[in-house]
C-alpha positions as CSV (number, residue, x, y, z in Angstrom):
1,X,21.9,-20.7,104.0
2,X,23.4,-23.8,101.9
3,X,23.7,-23.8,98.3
4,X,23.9,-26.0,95.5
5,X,26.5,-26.1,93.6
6,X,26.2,-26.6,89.7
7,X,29.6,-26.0,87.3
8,X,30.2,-23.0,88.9
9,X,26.4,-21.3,89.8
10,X,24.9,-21.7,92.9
11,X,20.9,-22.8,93.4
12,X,19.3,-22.1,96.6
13,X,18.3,-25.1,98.5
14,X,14.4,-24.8,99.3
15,X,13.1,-24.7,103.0
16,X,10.9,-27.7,102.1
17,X,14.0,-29.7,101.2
18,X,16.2,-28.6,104.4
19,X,13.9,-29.9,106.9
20,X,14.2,-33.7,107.4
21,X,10.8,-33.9,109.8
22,X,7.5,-31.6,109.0
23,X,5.5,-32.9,112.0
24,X,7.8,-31.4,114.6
25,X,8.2,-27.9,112.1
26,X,4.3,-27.1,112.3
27,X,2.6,-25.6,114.5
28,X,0.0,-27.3,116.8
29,X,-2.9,-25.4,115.3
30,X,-1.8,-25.9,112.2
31,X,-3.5,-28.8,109.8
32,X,-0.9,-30.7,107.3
33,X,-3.3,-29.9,104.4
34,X,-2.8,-26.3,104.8
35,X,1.3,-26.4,105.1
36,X,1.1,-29.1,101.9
37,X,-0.9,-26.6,100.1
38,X,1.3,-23.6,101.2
39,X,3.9,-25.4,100.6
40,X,3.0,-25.9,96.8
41,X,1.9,-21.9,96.5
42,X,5.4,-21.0,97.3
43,X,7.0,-23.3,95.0
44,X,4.9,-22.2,92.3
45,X,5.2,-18.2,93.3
46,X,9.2,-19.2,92.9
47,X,9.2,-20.7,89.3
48,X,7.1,-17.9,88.3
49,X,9.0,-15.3,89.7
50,X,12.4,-16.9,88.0
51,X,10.3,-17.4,84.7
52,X,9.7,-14.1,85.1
53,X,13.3,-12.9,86.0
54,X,14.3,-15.3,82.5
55,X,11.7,-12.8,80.6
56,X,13.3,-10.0,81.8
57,X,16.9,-10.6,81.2
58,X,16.2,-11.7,77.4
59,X,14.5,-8.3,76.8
60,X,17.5,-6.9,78.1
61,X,19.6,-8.8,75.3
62,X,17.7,-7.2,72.7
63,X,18.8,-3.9,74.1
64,X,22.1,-4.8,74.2
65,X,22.2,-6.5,77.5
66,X,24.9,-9.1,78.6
67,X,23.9,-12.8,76.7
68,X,25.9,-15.0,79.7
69,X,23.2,-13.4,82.1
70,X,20.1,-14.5,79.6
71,X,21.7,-17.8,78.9
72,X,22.0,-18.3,83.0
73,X,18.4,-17.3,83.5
74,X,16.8,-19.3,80.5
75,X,18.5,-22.3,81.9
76,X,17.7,-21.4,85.3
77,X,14.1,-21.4,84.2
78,X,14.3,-24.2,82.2
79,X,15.4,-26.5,85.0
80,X,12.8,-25.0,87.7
81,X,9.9,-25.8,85.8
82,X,11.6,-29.0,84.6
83,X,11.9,-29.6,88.2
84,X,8.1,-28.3,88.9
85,X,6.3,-30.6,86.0
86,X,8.5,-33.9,87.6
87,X,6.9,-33.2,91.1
88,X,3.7,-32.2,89.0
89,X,3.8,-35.6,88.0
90,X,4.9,-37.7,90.6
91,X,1.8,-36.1,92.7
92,X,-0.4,-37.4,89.8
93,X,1.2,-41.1,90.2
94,X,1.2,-40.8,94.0
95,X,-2.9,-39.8,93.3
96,X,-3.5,-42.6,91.3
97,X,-2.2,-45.5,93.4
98,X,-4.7,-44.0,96.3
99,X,-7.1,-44.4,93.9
100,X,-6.5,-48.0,93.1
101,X,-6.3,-48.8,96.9
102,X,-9.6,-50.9,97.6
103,X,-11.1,-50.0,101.3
């Protein structure tokens, strides 16, 4: 598996990002509505889960946990939903230019 590398931490690529060509990746029952929207659950499942994980290490730093591991995690977090309201928004823009389009 590839990572990222940021000063020093590494960020797991996603799936979606490592395949270049989705057609030949699905299935032949498969619809592309279902894979987009599957595709969307997981990425949300993930911020929530590292959200989550950011929770948890901060509650440990009240009991006396390590603060470089809540610092990681809080930025972690910070940059995956960062990350998740950008493609939040570019969907909304992509919407809205369909919508414009005259038939």
């Amino acid at each position: 598996m590839s990572d990222i590398k940021i000063n020093g931490s590494s960020l797991e690529v996603p799936q979606q990002l490592k395949s270049t060509n989705k057609a030949a990746d699905k299935g032949a029952g498969e619809s592309g509505a279902g894979g987009f929207d599957a595709a969307l659950n997981e990425a949300f499942t993930k911020v929530n889960a590292i959200q989550q994980e950011a929770d948890k290490a901060v509650a440990d730093l009240t009991k006396g946990g390590d603060v470089t591991n809540a610092v990681m995690a809080m930025q972690k977090a910070d940059m995956s939903f960062q990350l998740m309201v950008e493609v939040r928004n570019r969907l909304l823009t992509a919407y809205d230019e369909v919508m414009r389009m005259q038939v």
